[in-house]
mmCIF entry with sequence, helices, sheets and N, C-alpha, C, O atoms, coordinates in Angstrom:
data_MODEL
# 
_entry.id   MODEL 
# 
_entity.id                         1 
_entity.type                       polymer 
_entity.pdbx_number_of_molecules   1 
# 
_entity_poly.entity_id                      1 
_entity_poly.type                           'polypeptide(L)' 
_entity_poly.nstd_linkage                   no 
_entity_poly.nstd_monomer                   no 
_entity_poly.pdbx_seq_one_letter_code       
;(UNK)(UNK)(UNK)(UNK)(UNK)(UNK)(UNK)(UNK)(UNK)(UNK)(UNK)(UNK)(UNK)(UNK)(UNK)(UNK)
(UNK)(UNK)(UNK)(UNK)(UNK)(UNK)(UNK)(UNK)(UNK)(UNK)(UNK)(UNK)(UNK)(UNK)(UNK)(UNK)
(UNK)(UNK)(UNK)(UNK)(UNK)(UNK)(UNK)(UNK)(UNK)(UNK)(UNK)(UNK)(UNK)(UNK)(UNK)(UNK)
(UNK)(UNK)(UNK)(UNK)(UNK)(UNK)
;
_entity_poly.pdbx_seq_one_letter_code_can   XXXXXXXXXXXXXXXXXXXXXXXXXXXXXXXXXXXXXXXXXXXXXXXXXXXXXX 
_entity_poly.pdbx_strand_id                 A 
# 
loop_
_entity_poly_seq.entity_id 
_entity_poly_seq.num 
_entity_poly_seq.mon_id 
_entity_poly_seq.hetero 
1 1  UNK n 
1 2  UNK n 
1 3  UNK n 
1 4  UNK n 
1 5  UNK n 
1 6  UNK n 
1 7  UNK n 
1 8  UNK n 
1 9  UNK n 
1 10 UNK n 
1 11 UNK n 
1 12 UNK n 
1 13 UNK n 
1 14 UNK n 
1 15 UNK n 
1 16 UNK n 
1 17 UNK n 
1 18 UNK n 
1 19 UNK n 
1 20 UNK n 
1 21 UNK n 
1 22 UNK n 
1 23 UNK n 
1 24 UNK n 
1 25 UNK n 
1 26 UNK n 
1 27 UNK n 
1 28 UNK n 
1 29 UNK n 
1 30 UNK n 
1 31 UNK n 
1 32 UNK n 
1 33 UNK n 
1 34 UNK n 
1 35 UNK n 
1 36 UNK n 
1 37 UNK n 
1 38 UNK n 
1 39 UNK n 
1 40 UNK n 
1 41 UNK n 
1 42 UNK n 
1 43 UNK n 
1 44 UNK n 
1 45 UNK n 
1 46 UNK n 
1 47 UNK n 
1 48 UNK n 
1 49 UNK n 
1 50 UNK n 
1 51 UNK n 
1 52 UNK n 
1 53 UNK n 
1 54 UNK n 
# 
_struct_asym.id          A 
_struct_asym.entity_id   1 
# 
loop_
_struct_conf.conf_type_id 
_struct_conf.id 
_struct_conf.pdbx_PDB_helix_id 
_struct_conf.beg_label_comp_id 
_struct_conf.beg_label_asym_id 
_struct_conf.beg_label_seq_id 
_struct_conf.pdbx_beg_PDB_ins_code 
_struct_conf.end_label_comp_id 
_struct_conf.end_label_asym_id 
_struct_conf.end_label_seq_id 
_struct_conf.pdbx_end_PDB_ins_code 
_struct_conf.beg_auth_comp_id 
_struct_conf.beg_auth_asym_id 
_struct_conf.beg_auth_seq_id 
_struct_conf.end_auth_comp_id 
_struct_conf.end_auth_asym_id 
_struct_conf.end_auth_seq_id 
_struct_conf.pdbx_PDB_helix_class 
_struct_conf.details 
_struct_conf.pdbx_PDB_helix_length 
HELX_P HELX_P1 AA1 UNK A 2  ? UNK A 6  ? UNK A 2  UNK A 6  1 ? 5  
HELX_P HELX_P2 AA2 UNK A 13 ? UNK A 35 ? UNK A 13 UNK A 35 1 ? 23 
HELX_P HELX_P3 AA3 UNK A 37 ? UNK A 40 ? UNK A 37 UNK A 40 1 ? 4  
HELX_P HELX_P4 AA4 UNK A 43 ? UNK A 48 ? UNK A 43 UNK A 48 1 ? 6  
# 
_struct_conf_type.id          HELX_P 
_struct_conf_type.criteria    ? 
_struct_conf_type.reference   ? 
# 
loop_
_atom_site.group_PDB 
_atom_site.id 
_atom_site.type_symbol 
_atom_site.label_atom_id 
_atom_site.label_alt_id 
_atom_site.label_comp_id 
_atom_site.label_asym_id 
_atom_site.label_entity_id 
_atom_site.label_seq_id 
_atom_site.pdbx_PDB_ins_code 
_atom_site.Cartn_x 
_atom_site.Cartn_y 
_atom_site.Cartn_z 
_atom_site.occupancy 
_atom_site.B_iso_or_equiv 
_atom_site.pdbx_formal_charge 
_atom_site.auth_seq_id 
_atom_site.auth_comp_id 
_atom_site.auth_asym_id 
_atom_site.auth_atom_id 
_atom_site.pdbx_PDB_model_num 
ATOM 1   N N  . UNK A 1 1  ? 14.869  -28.970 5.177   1.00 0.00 ? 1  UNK A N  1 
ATOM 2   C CA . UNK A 1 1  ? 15.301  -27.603 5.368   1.00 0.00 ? 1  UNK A CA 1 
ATOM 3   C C  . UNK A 1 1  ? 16.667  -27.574 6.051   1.00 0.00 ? 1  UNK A C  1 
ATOM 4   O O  . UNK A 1 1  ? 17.693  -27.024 5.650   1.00 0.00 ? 1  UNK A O  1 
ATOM 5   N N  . UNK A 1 2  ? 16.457  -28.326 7.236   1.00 0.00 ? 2  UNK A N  1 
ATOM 6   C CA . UNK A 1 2  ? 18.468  -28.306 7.743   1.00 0.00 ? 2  UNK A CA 1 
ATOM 7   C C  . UNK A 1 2  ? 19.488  -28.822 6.757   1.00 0.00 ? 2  UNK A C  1 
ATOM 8   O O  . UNK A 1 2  ? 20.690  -28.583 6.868   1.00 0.00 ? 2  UNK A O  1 
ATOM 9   N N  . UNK A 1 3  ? 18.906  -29.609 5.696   1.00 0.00 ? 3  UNK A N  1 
ATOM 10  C CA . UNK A 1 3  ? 19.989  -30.399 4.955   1.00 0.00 ? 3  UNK A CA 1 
ATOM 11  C C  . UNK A 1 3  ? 20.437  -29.149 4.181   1.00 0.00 ? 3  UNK A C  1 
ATOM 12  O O  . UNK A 1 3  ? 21.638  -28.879 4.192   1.00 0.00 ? 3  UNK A O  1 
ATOM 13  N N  . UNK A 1 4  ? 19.636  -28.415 3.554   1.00 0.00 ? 4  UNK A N  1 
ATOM 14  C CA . UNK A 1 4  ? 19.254  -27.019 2.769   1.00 0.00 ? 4  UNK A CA 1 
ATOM 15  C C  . UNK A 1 4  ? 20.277  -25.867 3.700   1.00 0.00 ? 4  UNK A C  1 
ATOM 16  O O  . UNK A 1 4  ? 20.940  -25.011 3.115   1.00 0.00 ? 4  UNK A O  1 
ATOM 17  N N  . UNK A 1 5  ? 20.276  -25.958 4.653   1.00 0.00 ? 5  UNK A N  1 
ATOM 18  C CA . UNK A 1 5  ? 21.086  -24.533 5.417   1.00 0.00 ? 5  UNK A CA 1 
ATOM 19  C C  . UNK A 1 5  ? 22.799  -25.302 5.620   1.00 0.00 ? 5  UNK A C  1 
ATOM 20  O O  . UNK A 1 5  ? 23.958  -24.922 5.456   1.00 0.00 ? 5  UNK A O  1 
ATOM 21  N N  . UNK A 1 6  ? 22.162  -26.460 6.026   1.00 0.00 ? 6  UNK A N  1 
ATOM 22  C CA . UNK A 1 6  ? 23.935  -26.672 6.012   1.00 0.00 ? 6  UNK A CA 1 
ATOM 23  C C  . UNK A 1 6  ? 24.675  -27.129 4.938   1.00 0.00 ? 6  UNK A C  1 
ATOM 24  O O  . UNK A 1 6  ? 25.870  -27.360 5.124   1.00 0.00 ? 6  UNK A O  1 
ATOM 25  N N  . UNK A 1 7  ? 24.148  -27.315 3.769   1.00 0.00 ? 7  UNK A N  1 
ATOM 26  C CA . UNK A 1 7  ? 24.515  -27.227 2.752   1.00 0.00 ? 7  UNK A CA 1 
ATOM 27  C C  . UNK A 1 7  ? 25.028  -25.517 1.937   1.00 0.00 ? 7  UNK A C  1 
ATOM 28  O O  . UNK A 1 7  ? 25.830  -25.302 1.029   1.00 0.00 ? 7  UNK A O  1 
ATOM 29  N N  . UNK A 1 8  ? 24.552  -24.995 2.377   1.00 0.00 ? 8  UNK A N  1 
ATOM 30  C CA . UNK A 1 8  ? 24.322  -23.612 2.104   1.00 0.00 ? 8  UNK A CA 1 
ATOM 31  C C  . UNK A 1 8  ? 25.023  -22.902 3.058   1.00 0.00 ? 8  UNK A C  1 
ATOM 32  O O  . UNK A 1 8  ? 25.432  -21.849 2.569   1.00 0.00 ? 8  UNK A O  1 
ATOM 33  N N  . UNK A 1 9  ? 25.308  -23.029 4.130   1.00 0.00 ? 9  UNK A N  1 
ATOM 34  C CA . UNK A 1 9  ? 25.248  -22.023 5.472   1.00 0.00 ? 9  UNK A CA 1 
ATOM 35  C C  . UNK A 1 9  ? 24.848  -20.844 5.538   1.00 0.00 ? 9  UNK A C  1 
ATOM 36  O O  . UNK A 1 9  ? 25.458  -19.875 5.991   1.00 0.00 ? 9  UNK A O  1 
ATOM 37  N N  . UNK A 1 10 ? 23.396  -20.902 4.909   1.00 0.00 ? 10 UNK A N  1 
ATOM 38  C CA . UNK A 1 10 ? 22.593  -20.085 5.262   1.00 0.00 ? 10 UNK A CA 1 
ATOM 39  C C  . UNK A 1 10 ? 21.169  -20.125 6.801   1.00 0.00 ? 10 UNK A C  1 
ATOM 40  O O  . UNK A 1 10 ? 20.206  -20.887 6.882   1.00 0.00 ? 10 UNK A O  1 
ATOM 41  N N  . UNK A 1 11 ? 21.527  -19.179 7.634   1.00 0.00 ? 11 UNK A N  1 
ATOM 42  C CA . UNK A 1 11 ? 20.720  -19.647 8.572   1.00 0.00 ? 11 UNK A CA 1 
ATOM 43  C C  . UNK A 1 11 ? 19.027  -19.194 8.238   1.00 0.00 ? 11 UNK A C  1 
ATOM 44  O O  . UNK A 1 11 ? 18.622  -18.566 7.260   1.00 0.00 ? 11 UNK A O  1 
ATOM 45  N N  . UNK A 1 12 ? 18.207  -19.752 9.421   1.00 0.00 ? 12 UNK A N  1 
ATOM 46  C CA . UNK A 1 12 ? 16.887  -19.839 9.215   1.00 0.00 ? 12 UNK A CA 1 
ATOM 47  C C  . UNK A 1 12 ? 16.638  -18.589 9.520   1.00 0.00 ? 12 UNK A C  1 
ATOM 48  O O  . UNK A 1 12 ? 16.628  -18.206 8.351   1.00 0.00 ? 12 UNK A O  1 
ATOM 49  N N  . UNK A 1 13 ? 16.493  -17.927 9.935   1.00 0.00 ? 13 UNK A N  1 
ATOM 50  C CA . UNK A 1 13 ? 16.288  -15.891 9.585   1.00 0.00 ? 13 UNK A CA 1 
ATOM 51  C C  . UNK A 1 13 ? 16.159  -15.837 7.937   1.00 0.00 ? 13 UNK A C  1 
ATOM 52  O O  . UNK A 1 13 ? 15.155  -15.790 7.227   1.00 0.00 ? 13 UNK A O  1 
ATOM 53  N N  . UNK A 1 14 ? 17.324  -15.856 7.661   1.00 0.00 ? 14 UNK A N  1 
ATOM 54  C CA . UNK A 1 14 ? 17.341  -15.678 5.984   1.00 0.00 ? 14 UNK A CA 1 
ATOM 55  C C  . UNK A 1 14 ? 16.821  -16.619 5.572   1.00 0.00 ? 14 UNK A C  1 
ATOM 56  O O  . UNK A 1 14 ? 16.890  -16.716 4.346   1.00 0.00 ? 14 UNK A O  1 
ATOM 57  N N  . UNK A 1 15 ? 16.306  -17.393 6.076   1.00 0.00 ? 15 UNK A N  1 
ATOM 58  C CA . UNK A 1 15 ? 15.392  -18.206 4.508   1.00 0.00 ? 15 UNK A CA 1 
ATOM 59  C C  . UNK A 1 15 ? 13.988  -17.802 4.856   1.00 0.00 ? 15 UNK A C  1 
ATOM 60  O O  . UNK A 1 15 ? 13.034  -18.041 4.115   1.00 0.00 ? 15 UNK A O  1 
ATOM 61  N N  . UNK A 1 16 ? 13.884  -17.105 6.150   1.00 0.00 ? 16 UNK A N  1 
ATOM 62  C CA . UNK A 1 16 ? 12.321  -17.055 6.394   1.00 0.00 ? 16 UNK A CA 1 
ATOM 63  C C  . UNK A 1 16 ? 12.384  -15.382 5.660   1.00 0.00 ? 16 UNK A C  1 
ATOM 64  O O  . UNK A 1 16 ? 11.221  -15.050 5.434   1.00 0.00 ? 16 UNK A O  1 
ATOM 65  N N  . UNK A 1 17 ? 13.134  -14.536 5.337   1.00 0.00 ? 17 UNK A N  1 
ATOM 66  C CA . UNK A 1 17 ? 13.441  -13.067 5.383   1.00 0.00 ? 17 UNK A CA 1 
ATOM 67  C C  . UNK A 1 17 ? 13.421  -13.217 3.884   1.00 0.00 ? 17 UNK A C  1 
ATOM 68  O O  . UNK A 1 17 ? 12.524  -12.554 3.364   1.00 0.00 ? 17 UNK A O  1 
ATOM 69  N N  . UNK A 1 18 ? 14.019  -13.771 3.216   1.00 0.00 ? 18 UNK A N  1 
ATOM 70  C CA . UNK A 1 18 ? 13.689  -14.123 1.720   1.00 0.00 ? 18 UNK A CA 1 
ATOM 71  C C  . UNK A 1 18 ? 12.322  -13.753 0.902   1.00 0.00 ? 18 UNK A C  1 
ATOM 72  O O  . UNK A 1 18 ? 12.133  -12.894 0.041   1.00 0.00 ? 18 UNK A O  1 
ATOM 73  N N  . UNK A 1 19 ? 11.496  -14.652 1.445   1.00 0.00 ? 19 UNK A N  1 
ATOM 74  C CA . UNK A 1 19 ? 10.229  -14.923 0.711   1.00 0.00 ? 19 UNK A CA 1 
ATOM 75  C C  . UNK A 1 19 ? 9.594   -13.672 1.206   1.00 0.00 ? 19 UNK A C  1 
ATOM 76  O O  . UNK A 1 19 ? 9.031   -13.187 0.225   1.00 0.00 ? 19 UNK A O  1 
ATOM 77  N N  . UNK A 1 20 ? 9.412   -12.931 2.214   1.00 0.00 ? 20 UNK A N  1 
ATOM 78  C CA . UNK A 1 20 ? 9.249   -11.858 2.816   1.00 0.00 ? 20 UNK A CA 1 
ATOM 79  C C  . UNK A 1 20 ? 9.340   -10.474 1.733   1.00 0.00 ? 20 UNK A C  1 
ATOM 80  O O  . UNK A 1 20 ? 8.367   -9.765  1.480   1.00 0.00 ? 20 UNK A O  1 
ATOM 81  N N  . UNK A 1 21 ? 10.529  -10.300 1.249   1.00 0.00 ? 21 UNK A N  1 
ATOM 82  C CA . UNK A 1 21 ? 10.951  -9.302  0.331   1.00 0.00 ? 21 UNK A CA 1 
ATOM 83  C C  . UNK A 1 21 ? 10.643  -9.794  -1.246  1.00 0.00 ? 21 UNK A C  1 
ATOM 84  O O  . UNK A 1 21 ? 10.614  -9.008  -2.194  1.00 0.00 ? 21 UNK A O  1 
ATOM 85  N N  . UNK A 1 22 ? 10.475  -10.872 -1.323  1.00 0.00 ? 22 UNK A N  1 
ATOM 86  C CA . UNK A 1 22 ? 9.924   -11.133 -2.609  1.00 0.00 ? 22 UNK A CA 1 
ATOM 87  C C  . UNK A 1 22 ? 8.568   -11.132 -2.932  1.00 0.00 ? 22 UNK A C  1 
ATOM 88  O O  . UNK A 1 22 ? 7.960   -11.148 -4.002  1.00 0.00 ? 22 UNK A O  1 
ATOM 89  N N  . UNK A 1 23 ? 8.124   -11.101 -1.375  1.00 0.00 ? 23 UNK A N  1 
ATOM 90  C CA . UNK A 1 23 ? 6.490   -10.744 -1.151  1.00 0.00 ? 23 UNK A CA 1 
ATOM 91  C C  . UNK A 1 23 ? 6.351   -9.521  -1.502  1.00 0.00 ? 23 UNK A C  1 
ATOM 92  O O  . UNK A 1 23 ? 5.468   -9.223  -2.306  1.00 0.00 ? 23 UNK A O  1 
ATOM 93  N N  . UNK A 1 24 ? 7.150   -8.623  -0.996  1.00 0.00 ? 24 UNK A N  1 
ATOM 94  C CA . UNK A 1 24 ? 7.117   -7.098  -1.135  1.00 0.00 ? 24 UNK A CA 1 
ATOM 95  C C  . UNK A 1 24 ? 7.412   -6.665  -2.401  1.00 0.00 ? 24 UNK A C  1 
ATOM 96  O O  . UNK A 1 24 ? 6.508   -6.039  -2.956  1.00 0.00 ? 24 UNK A O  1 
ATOM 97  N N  . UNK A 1 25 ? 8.462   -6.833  -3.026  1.00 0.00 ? 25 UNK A N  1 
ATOM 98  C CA . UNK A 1 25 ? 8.283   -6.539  -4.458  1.00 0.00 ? 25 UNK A CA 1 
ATOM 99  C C  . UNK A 1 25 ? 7.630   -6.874  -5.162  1.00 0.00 ? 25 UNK A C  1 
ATOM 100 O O  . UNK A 1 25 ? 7.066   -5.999  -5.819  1.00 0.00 ? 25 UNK A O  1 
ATOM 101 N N  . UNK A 1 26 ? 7.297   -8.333  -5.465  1.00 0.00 ? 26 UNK A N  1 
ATOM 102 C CA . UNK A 1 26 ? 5.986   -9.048  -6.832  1.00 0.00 ? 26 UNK A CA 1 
ATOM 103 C C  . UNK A 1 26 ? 4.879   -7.791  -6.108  1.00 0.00 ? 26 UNK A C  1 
ATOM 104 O O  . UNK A 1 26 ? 4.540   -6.894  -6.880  1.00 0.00 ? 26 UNK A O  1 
ATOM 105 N N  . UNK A 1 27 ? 4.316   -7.738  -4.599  1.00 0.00 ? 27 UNK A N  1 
ATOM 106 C CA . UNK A 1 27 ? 3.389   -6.729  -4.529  1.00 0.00 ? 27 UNK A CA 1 
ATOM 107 C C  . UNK A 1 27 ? 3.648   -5.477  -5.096  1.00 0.00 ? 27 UNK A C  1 
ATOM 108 O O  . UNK A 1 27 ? 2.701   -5.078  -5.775  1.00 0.00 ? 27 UNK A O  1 
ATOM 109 N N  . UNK A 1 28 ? 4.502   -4.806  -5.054  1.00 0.00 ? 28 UNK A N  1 
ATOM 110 C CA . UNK A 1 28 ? 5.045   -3.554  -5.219  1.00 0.00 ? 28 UNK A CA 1 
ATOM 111 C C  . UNK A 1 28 ? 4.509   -3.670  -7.034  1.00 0.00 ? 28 UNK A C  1 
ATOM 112 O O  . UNK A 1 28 ? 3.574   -3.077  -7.571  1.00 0.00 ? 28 UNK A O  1 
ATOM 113 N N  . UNK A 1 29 ? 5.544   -4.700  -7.677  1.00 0.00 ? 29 UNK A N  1 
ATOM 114 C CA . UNK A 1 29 ? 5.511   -4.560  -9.040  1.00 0.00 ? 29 UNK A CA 1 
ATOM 115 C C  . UNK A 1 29 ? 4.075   -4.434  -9.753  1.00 0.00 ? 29 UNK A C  1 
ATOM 116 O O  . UNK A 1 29 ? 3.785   -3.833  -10.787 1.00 0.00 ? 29 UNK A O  1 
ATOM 117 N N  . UNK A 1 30 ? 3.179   -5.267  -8.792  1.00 0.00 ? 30 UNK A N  1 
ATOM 118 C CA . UNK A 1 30 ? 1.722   -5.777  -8.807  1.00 0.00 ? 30 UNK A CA 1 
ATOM 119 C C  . UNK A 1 30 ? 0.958   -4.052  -8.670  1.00 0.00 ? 30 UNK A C  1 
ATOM 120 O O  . UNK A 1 30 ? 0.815   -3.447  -9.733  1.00 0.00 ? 30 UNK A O  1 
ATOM 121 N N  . UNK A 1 31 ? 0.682   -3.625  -7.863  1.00 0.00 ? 31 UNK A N  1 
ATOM 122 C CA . UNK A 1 31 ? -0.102  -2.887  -7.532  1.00 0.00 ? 31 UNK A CA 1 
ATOM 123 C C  . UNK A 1 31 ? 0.806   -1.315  -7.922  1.00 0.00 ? 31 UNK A C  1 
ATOM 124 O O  . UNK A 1 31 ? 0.012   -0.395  -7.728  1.00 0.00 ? 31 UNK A O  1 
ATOM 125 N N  . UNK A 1 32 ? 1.628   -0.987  -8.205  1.00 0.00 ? 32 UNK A N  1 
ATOM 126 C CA . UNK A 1 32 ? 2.144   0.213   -8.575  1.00 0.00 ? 32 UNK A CA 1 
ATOM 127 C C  . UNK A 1 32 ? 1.151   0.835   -9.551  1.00 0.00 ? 32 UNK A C  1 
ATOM 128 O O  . UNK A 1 32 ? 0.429   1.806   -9.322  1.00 0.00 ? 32 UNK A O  1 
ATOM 129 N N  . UNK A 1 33 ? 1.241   -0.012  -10.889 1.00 0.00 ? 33 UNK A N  1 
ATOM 130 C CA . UNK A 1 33 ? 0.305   1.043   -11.448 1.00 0.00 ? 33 UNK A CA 1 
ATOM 131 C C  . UNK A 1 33 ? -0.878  1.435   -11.123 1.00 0.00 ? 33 UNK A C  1 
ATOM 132 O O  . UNK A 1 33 ? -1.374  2.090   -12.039 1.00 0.00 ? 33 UNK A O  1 
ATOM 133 N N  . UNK A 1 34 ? -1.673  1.307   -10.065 1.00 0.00 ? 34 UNK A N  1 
ATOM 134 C CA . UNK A 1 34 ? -2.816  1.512   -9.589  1.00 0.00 ? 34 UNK A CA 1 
ATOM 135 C C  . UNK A 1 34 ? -2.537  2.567   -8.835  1.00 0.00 ? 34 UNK A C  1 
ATOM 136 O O  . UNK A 1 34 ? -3.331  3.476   -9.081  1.00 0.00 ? 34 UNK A O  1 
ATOM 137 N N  . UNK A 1 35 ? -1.645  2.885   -7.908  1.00 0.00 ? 35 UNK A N  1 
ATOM 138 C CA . UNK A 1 35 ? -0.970  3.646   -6.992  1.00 0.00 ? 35 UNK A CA 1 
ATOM 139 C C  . UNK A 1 35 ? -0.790  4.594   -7.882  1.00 0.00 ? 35 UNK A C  1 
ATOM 140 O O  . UNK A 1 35 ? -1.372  5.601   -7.478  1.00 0.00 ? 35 UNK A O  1 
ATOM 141 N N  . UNK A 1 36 ? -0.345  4.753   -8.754  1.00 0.00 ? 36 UNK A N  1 
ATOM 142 C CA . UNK A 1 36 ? 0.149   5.990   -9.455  1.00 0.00 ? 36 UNK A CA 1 
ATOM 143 C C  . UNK A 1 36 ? -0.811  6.552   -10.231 1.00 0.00 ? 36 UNK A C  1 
ATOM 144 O O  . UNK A 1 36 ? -0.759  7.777   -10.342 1.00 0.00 ? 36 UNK A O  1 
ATOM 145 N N  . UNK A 1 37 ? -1.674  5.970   -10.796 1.00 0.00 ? 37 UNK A N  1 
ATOM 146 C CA . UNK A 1 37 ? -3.232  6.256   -11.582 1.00 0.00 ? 37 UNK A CA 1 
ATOM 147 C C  . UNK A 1 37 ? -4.021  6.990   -9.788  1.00 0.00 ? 37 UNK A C  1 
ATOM 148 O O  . UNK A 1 37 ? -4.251  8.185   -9.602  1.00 0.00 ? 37 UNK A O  1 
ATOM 149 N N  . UNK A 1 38 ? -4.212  6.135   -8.999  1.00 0.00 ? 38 UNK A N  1 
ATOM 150 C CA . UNK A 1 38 ? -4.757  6.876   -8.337  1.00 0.00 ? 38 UNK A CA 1 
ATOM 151 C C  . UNK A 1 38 ? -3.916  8.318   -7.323  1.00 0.00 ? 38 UNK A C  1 
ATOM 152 O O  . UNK A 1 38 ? -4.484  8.754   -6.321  1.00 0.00 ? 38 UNK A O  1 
ATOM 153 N N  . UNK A 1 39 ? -3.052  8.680   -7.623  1.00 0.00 ? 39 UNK A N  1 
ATOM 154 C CA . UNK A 1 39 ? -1.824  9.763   -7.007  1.00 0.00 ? 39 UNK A CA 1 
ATOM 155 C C  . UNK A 1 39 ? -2.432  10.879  -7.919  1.00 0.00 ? 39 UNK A C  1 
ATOM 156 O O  . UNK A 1 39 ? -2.889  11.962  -7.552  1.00 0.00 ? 39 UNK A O  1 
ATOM 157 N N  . UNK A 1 40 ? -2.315  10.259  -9.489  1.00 0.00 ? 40 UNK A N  1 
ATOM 158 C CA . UNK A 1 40 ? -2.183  11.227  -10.372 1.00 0.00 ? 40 UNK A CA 1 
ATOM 159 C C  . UNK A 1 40 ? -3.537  11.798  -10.643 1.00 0.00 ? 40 UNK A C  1 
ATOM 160 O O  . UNK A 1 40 ? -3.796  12.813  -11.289 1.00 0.00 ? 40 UNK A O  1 
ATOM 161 N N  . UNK A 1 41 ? -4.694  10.644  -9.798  1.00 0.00 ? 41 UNK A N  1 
ATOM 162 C CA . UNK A 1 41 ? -6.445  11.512  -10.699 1.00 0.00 ? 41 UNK A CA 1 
ATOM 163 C C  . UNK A 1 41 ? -6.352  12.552  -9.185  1.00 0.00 ? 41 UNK A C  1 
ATOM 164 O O  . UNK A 1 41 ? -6.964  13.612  -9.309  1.00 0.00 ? 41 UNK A O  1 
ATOM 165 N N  . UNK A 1 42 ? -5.677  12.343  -7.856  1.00 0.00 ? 42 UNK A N  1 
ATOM 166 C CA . UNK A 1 42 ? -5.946  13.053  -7.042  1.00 0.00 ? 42 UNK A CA 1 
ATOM 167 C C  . UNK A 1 42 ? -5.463  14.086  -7.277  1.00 0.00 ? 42 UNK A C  1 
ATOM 168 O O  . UNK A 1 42 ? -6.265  15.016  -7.363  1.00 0.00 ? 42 UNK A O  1 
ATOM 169 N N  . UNK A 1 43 ? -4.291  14.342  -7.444  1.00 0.00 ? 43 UNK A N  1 
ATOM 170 C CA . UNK A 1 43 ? -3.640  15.711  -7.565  1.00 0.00 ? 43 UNK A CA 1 
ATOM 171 C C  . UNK A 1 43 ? -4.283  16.118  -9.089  1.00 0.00 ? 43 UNK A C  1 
ATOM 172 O O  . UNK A 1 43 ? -4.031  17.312  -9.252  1.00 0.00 ? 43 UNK A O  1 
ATOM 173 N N  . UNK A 1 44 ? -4.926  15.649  -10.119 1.00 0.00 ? 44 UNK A N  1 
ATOM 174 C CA . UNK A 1 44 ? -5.474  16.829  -10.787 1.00 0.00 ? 44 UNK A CA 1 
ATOM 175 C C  . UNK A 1 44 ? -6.747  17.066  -10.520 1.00 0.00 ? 44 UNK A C  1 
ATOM 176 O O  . UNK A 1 44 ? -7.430  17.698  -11.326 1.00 0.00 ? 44 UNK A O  1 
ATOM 177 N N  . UNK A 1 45 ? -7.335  16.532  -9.183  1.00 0.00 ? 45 UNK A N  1 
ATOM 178 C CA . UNK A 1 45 ? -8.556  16.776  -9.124  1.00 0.00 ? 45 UNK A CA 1 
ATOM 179 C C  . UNK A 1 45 ? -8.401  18.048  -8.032  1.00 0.00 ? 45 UNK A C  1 
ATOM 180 O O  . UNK A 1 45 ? -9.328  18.853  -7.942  1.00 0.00 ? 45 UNK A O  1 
ATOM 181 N N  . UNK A 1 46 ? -7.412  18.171  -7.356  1.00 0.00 ? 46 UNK A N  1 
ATOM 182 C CA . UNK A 1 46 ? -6.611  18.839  -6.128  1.00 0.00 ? 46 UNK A CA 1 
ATOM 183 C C  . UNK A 1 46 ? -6.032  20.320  -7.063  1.00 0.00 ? 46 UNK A C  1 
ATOM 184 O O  . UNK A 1 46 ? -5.959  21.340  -6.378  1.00 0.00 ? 46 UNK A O  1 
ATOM 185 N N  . UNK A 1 47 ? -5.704  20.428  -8.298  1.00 0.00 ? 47 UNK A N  1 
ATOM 186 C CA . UNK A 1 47 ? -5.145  21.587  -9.258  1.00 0.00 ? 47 UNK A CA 1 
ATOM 187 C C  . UNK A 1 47 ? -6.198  22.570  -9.815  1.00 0.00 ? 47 UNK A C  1 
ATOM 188 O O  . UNK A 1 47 ? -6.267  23.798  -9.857  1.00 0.00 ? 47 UNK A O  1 
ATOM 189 N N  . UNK A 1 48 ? -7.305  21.163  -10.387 1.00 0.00 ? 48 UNK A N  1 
ATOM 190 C CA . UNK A 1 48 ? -8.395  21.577  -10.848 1.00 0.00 ? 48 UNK A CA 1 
ATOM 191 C C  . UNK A 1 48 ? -9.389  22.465  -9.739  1.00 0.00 ? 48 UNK A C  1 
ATOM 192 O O  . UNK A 1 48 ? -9.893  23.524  -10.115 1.00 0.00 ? 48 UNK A O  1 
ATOM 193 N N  . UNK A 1 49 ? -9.589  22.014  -8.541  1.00 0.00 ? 49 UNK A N  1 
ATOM 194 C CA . UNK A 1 49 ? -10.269 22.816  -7.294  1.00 0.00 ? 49 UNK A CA 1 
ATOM 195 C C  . UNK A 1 49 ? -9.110  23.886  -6.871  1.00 0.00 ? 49 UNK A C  1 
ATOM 196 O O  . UNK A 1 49 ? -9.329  24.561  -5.865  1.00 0.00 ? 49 UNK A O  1 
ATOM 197 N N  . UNK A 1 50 ? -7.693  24.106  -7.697  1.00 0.00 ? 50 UNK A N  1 
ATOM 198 C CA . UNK A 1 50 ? -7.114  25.211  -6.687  1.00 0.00 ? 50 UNK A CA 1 
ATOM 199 C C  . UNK A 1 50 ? -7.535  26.221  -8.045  1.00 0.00 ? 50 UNK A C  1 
ATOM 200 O O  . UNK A 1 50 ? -8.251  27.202  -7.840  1.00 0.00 ? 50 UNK A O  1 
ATOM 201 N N  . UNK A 1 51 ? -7.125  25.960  -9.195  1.00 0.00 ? 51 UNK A N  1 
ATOM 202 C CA . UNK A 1 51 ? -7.400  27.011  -10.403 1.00 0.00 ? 51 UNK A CA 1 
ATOM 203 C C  . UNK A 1 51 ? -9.000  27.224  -10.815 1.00 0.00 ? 51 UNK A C  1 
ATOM 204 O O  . UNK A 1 51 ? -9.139  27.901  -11.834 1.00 0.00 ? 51 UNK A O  1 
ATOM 205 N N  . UNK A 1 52 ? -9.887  26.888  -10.367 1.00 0.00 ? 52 UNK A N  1 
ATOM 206 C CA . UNK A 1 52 ? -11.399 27.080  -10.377 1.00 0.00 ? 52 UNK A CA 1 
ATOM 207 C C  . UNK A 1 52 ? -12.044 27.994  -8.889  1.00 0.00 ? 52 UNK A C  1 
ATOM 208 O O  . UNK A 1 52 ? -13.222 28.313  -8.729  1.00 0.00 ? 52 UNK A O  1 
ATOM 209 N N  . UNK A 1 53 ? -10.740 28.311  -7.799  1.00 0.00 ? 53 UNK A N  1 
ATOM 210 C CA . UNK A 1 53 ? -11.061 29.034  -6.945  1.00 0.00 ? 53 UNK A CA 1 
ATOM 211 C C  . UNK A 1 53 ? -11.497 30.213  -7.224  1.00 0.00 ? 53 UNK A C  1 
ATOM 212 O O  . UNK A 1 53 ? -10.884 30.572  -8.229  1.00 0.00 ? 53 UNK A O  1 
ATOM 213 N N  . UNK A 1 54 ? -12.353 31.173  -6.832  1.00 0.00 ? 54 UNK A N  1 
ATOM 214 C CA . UNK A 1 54 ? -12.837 32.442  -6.911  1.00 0.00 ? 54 UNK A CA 1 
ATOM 215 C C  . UNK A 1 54 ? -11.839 33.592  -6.359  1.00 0.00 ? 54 UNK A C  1 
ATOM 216 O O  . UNK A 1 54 ? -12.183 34.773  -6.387  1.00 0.00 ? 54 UNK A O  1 
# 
């Protein structure tokens, strides 16, 4: 890993901060469509109970 940064002069923050945000997106990319299937059955289940009001 030091041969890796000083080859690079990239310090150890950023190589640990890296994998971090690539964690976050593959998740992001991963689980979105689930997130949005479940957004979208709530709010028409949320439309459906406001237009069925008395």
């Amino acid at each position: 890993m030091a041969l890796v940064q000083s080859l690079t002069s990239i310090q150890e923050m950023t190589l640990t901060f890296v994998p971090k945000i690539v964690a976050i997106f593959a998740s992001l990319i991963l689980f979105l469509p689930f997130m949005i299937a479940s957004m979208t059955g709530l709010m028409e289940r949320i439309a459906e109970r406001i237009a069925t009001l008395p």
